[in-house]
C-alpha positions in Angstrom: -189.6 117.0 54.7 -191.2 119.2 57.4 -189.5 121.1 60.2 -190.5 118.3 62.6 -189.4 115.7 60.6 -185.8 117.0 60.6 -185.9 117.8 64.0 -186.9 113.9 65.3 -184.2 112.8 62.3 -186.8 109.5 62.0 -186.4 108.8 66.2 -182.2 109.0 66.2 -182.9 112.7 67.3 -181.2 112.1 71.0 -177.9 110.9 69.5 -178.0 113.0 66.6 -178.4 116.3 68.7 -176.1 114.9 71.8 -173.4 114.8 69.1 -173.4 118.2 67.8 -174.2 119.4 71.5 -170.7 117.5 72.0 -169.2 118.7 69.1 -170.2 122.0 70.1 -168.9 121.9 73.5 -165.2 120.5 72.4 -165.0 123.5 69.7 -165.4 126.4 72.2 -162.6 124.3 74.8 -160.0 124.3 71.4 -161.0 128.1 71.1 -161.6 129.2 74.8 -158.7 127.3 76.3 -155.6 129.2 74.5 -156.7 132.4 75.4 -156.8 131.6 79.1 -153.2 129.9 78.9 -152.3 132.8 77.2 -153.2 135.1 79.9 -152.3 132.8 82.3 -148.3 132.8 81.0 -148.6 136.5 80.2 -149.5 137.0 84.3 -146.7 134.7 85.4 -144.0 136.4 83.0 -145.4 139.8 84.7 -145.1 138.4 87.8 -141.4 136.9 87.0 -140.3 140.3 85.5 -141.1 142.2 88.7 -139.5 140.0 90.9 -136.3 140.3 88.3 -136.6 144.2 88.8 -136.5 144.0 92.5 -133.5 142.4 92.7 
């Protein structure tokens, strides 16, 4: 089996490559997406804390 061949994966190629492009794509969300609610809740308890100081 050549390079090619594997590539074209016997003219399935478009589905085969759209699903690990997909795949892909929802693995980086799962990883990317707690770290900006994390930050996110970290800036609101800042922001609640301040507020708490001042009065």
């Amino acid at each position: 089996m050549t390079l090619s061949e594997f590539l074209y994966m016997d003219g399935y190629y478009l589905y085969v490559w759209a699903s690990y492009g997909l795949a892909l794509v929802v693995m980086l969300a799962q990883f990317i997406n707690p770290i900006r609610r994390k930050r996110q809740l970290l800036k609101q308890l800042g922001r609640k804390k301040r507020r708490g100081q001042r009065t």
